[in-house]
Structures are given as structure tokens and as C-alpha cells.
C-alpha positions in Angstrom: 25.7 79.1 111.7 21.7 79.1 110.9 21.8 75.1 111.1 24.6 72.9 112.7 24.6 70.6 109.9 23.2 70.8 106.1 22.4 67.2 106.2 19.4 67.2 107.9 17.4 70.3 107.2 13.8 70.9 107.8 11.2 70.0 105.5 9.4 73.7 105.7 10.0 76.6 106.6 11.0 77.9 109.8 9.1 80.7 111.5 11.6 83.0 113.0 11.8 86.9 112.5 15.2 88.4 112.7 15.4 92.0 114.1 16.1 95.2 111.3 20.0 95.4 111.4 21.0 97.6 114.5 24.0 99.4 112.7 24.3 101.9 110.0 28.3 100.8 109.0 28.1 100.5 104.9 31.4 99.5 104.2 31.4 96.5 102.4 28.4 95.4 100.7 29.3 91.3 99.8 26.8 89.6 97.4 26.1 86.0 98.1 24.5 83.0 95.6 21.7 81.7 97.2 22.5 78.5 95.5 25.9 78.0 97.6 24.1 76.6 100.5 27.3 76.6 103.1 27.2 80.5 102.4 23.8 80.9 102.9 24.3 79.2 106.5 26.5 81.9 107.4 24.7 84.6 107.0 24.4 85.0 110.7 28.6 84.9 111.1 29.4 87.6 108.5 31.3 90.3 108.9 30.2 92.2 105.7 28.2 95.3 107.1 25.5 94.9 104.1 24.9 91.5 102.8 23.2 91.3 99.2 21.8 87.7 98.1 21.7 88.0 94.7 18.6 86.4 92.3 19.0 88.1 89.1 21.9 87.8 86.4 24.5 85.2 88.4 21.5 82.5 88.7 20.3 80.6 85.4 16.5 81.0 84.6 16.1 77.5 85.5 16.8 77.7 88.8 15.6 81.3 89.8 12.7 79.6 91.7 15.1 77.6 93.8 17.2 80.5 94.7 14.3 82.5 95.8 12.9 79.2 97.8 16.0 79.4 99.3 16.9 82.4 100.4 13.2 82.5 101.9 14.1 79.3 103.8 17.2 80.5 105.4 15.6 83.7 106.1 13.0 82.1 108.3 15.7 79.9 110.2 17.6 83.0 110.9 17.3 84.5 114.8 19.7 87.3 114.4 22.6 88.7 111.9 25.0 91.7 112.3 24.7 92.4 108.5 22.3 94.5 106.4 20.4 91.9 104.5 19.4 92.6 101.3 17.6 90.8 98.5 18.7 91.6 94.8 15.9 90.7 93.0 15.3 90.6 88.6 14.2 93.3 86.9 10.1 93.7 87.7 8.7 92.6 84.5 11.5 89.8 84.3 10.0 88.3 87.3 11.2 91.0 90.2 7.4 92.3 91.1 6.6 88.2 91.5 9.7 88.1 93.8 9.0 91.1 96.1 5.7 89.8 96.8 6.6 86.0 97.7 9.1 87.8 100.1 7.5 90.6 101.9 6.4 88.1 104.7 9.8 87.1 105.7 12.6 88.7 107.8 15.6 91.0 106.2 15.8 94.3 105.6 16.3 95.8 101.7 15.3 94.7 98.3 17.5 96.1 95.6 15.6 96.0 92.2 17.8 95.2 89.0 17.8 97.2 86.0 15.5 100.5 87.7 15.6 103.5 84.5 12.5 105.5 85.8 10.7 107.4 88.7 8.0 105.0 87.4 9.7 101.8 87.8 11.0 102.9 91.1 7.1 103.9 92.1 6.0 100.5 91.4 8.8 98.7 93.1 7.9 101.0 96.7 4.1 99.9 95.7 5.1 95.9 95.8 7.3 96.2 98.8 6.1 95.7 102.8 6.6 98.7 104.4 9.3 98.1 107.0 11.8 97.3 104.3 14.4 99.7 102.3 14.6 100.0 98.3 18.1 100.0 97.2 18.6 99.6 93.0 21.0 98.4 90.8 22.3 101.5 88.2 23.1 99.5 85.5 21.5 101.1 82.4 22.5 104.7 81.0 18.8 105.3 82.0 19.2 105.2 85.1 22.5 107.1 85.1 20.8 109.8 83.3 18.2 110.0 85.9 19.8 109.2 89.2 19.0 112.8 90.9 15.6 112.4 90.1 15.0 108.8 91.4 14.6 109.3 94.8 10.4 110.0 94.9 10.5 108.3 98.3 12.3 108.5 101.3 12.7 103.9 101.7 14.6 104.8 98.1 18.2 104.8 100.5 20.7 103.5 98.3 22.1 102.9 94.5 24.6 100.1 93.9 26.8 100.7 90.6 27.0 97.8 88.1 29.5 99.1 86.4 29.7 96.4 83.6 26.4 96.3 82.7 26.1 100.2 82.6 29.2 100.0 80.1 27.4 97.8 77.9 24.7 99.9 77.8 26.4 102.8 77.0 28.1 100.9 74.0 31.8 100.9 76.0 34.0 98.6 76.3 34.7 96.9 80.0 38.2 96.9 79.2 38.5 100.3 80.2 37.3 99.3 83.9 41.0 100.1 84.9 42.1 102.7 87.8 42.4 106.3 86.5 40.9 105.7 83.2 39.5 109.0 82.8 35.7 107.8 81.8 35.4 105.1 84.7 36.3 108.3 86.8 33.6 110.2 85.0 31.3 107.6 85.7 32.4 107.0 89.1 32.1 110.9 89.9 28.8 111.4 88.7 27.2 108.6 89.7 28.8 109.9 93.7 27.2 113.6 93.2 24.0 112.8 91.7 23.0 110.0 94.5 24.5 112.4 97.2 22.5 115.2 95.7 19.0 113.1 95.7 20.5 111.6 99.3 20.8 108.5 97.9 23.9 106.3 99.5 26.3 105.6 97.2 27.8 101.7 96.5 30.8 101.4 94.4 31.1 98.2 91.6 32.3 94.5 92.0 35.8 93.9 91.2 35.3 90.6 90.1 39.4 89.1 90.0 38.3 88.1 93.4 42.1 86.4 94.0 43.9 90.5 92.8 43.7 91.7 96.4 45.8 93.9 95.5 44.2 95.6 92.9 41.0 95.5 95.0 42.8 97.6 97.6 43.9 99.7 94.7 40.3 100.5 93.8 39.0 100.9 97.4 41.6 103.6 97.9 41.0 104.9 95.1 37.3 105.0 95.8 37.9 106.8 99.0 39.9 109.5 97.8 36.8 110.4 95.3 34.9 110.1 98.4 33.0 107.2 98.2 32.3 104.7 101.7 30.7 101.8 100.4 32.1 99.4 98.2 30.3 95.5 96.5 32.5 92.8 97.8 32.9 89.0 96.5 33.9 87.3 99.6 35.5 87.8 103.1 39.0 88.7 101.6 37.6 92.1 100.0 35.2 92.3 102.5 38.0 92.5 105.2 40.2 95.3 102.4 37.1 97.1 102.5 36.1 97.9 106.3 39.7 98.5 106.7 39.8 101.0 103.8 36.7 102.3 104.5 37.0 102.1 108.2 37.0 105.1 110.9 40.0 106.9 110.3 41.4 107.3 114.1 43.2 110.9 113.2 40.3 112.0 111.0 38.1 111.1 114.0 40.0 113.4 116.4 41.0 116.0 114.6 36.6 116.5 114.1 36.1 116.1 117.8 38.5 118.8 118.6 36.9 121.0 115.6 33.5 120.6 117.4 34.8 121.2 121.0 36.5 124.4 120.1 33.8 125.5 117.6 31.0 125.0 120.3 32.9 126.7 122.8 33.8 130.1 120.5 30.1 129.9 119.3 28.7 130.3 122.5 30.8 133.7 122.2 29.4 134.2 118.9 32.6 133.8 117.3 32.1 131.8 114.4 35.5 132.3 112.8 38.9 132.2 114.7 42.2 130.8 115.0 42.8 127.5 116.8 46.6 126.6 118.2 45.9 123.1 116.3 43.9 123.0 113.2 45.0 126.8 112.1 41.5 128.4 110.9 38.3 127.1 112.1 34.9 128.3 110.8 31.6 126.9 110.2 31.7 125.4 107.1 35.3 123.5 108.9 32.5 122.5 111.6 30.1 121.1 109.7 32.4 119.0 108.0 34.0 117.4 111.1 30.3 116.6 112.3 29.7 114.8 109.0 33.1 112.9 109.6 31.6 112.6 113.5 27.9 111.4 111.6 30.0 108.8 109.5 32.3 107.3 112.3 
């Protein structure tokens, strides 16, 4: 907990600099209303790897400045968190740019811009933001999923989060056809995966929003997986705690690419870079370089 009690808070704010996140798990990414204070206060308890506190579409235009105020507030309260903290700001000319700068000064470690279409957009967001703090975006307009491969014009651009229901809309499609195997969701789901890999861009899967349907969450997490996705937007702690199970180190995976590398290493001081092992059957170097990748991930 950031404060023991929400009775009695402070009348400013606080002056306290949490360190950048020490880890680079990306399991589950769970967004948060800034509004909710009790959830705000437990930013510090979480065990969501990424944690996104969310100031665009979820937060009436009313009340936008109060989100932001306190988000900042908690922020400077906060000694330490586990999480990746990120801020999901509105789009730049709907307020974002104004939002970036009010928060540069205070302690977290990513600002995800909503609705990003161009290199241009993306150059003005890395232009507004502090140095020491990632860009993720929001791919939510077919503009932006036109473009993905060609986002990335800085390396602090690290990672794309798919808003799959907004992206729908403006393609002109339905969101009833958000439903496992639907062959366009998996179109969509597929490209969106190649083109961030290909501009090294981390993939985030969408929000499955029946937050009570645990079961269809798992569904989709697996699902995920299998397409090869790592990352997937949570609601709360029950599909946060689906996701870094489902997402989690796979314990077989794990050894089977520490064995790869031993025996690899050891034949390629030989220079044998293609050979038989009593285990895994044929081992060569593209075999290696996937089991460091799964090694990288772990």
C-alpha cells in the first residue's frame, strides 16, 4: 500500500522517485482507472508485470484533469513497485502532448500514446517525452495497422498494445466477430505480431473485457500463445494471474533449450554445426538460436 489509509491523505504532492522497473517479464499488462483510488494505492502490491493507468477513452472529459492530478499524486508517494508503470495518455492533439509534459517530472517508466497513425505523430510524442522513459502506443486505427513496420523511427518506441475494438470500428467491422478462430481477428492478430516483431516492436495482445468469463480469457491467452504472442492487456488480478500462468516460463521448454545450447556449444567448438543428439534428434544452428531466444525470453 502507497498510504495506510485514504482518509487522511496529503494536501500536495509527495516527493519520492521510484526506481525504473528492474525486470523485463511482460506477461500481463493490467490497465488501472486512476479514478478508483483503493487501486491506485496498490500499485506498489501488484503482481501485473506491466501496469497501464489509463487517461484516455474509459475517463469522461470532465474529469480527465482529475485522473491525471491523480495518477501524478500517487506517483510521487510511491518508493518502489515490481510492475512496469505505464501512463496511457489521449491522443496528442486531444490533450496527450499537455499530458506528457505535466508528467515528465514524476517517477514511472512508459507513456503509451492513444490513437498514433504516423512516423509523424510518433516523432512528436519522442519530442514531448523526458528521456529516461519508453513510448509504447495504442494501435487502434487501420492507420496505424497499415503502418506498424514503419513506426519504429526511434529505439524508446518498445512496444504496441492492440485495441482491438477500436481498430474494428475503424476498419468499418463489426466487434461481434471478436470471437476465437474467427478467421479475420486471426488475420488481424497475425499481422499486427509480424509487423511489430519485424520493426522490434513488443507485441501486446487486446482486453477481453467479460472480465467475470475466465474461462474464455484463458481461451484467448492460449490461443495467443500458440500464434506466438507473450504479452496480453489484463482487467484485474483474475486475468492477470491466467496470464503469467499462460504466459509463464514453460519448465520443459526451458530445459529442452538449455540442453540445445550445451550440446550445440560443445560440437561447435569442433566446428560441427549440424549433428545428431541422443535427445532432441537433429540439432543445428537455426535449432540453437531458437532455444537461446526461448533462454532470452525465460
Amino acid at each position: 500500500m502507497i498510504f495506510k489509509d485514504l482518509e487522511n491523505l496529503p494536501s500536495s504532492f509527495g516527493e519520492k522517485q521510484k526506481s525504473p522497473c528492474a525486470h523485463t517479464k511482460r506477461r500481463s499488462n493490467m490497465m488501472l482507472n486512476p479514478l478508483n483510488l483503493k487501486h491506485l494505492n496498490c500499485m506498489d502490491e501488484s503482481s501485473a508485470d506491466m501496469i497501464t493507468l489509463n487517461l484516455e477513452d474509459a475517463i469522461a472529459p470532465t474529469r480527465k484533469k482529475e485522473a491525471l492530478h491523480n495518477i501524478a499524486y500517487f506517483l510521487s508517494y510511491m518508493e518502489h513497485s515490481s510492475s512496469f508503470i505505464i501512463v496511457r495518455t489521449n491522443p496528442l492533439h486531444q490533450g496527450g502532448a499537455e499530458e506528457i509534459a505535466f508528467l515528465n517530472n514524476f517517477a514511472f517508466d512508459a507513456v503509451r500514446v492513444a490513437k498514433i497513425k504516423n512516423q509523424q505523430e510518433v516523432a512528436q510524442a519522442l519530442t514531448l517525452l523526458s528521456d529516461d522513459k519508453e513510448l509504447h502506443i495504442s494501435l487502434e486505427t487501420k492507420e496505424a495497422f497499415q503502418n506498424l513496420s514503419n513506426l519504429r523511427i526511434d529505439p524508446r518506441l518498445t512496444t504496441a498494445n492492440l485495441g482491438i475494438l477500436d481498430l474494428l470500428t475503424s476498419l468499418g467491422l463489426p466487434q461481434s466477430i471478436v470471437t476465437p478462430n474467427n478467421p479475420t481477428i486471426d488475420y488481424i492478430l497475425s499481422k499486427f505480431l509480424v509487423d511489430a516483431k519485424s520493426a522490434g516492436i513488443h507485441p501486446i495482445s487486446f482486453m477481453f473485457q467479460d472480465y467475470h468469463n475466465t474461462e474464455m480469457f484463458q481461451r484467448w491467452c492460449e490461443h495467443e500463445k500458440q500464434m506466438g504472442f507473450s504479452s496480453k492487456a489484463c482487467m484485474g488480478p483474475k486475468q492477470v494471474a491466467i496470464a503469467n500462468k499462460v504466459f509463464g516460463v514453460d519448465r520443459v521448454a526451458l530445459e529442452r533449450a538449455r540442453h540445445i545450447k550445451k550440446v550445440f556449444e560443445a560440437q561447435q567448438a569442433k566446428e560441427n554445426h549440424g549433428f545428431m543428439d541422443d535427445t532432441y534428434g537433429f540439432i543445428d544452428e537455426p535449432i540453437y538460436r531458437d532455444a537461446l531466444l526461448v533462454l532470452e525470453e525465460s
